[in-house]
VEXDREN-2710 file (C-alpha; in Angstrom, 1 decimal):
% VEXDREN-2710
k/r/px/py/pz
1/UNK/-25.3/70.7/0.8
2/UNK/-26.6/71.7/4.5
3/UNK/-26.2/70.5/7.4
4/UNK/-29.4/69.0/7.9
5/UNK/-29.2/67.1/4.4
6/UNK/-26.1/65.3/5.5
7/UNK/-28.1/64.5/8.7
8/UNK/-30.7/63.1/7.0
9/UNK/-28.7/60.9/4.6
10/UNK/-26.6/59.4/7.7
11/UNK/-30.4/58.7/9.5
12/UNK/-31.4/57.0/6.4
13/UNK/-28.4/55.3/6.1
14/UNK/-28.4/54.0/9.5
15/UNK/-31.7/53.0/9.2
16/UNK/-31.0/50.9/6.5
17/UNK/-27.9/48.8/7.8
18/UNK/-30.1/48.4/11.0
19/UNK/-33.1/46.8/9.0
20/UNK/-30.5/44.5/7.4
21/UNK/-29.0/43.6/10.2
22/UNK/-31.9/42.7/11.4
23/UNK/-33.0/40.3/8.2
24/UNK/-29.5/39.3/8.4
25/UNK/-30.3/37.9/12.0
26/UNK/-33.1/36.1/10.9
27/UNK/-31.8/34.2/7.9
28/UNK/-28.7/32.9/10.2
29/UNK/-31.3/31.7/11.7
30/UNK/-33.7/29.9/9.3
31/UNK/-31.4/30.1/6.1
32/UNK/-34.5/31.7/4.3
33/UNK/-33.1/32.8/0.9
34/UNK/-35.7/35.2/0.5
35/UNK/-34.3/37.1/4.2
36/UNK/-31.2/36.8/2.8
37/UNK/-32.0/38.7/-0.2
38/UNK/-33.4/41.5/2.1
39/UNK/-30.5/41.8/4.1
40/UNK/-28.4/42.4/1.2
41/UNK/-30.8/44.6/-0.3
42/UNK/-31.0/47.0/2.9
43/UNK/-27.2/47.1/2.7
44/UNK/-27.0/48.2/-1.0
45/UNK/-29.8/50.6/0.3
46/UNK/-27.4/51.8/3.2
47/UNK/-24.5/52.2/0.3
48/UNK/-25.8/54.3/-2.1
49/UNK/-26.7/57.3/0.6
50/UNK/-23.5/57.0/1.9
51/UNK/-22.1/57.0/-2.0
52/UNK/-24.3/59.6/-2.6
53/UNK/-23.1/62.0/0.8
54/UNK/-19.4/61.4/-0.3
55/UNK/-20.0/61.8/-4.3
56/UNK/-22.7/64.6/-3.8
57/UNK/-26.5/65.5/-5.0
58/UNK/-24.9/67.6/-7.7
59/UNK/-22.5/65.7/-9.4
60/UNK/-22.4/63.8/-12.6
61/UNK/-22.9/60.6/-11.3
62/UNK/-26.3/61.1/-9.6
63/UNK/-27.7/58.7/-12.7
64/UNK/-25.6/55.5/-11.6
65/UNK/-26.3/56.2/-7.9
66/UNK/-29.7/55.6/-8.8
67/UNK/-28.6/52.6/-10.7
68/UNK/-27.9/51.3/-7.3
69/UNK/-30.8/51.8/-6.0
70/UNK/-32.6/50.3/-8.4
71/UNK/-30.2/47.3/-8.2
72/UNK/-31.6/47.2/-4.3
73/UNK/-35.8/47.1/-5.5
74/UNK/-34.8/44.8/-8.3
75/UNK/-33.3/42.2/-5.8
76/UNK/-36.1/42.6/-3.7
77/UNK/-38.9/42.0/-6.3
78/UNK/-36.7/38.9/-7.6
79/UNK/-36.8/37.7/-4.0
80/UNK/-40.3/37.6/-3.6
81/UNK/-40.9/36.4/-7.1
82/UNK/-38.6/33.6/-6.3
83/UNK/-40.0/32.7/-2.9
84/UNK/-43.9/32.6/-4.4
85/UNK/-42.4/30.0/-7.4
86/UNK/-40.5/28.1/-4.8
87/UNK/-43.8/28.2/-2.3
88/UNK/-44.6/23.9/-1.4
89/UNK/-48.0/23.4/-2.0
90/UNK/-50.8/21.9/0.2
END
C-alpha cells in the first residue's frame, strides 16, 4: 500500500471517531437511544479502517473486515427502525 492510501484510511478514520464523538455528546445529553446507537456505530466505522490499515487490503481477512462494517449499517438501520416503532403518537 502507498502512502497516500494509508493517508486516506487515517482521514476516514478520523472522520469517523469525530462524528461519534460528536453523537456521543448529544446522547449524554438527551439519553436518545437512537444517538447512542450512532455513536457506536461511527466508532465500529472508525475500527475497521484502522483494522483494515494494520491487517491490510490484501490479506485473507478482507471478508470479515467487511463483516464489520456491515455490523456498523446494521446497527444503524436497527436504530432507526427502533426509534420510528418507539415514536409517541399525537
Amino acid at each position: 500500500m502507498n502512502n497516500l492510501v494509508f493517508l486516506m484510511m487515517g482521514i476516514l478514520a478520523m472522520g469517523y471517531i469525530v462524528i461519534g464523538l460528536y453523537f456521543l455528546k448529544f446522547w449524554r445529553r438527551s439519553h436518545e437511544r437512537l444517538l447512542g446507537i450512532f455513536a457506536l456505530a461511527f466508532f465500529i466505522f472508525a475500527a475497521e479502517r484502522i483494522l483494515s490499515v494494520i491487517i491490510g487490503f490484501h490479506s485473507t481477512l478482507t471478508g470479515e473486515l467487511f463483516l464489520v462494517r456491515l455490523v456498523g449499517f446494521v446497527m444503524i438501520l436497527v436504530g432507526i427502525i427502533d426509534k420510528n416503532l418507539h415514536a409517541q403518537k399525537p
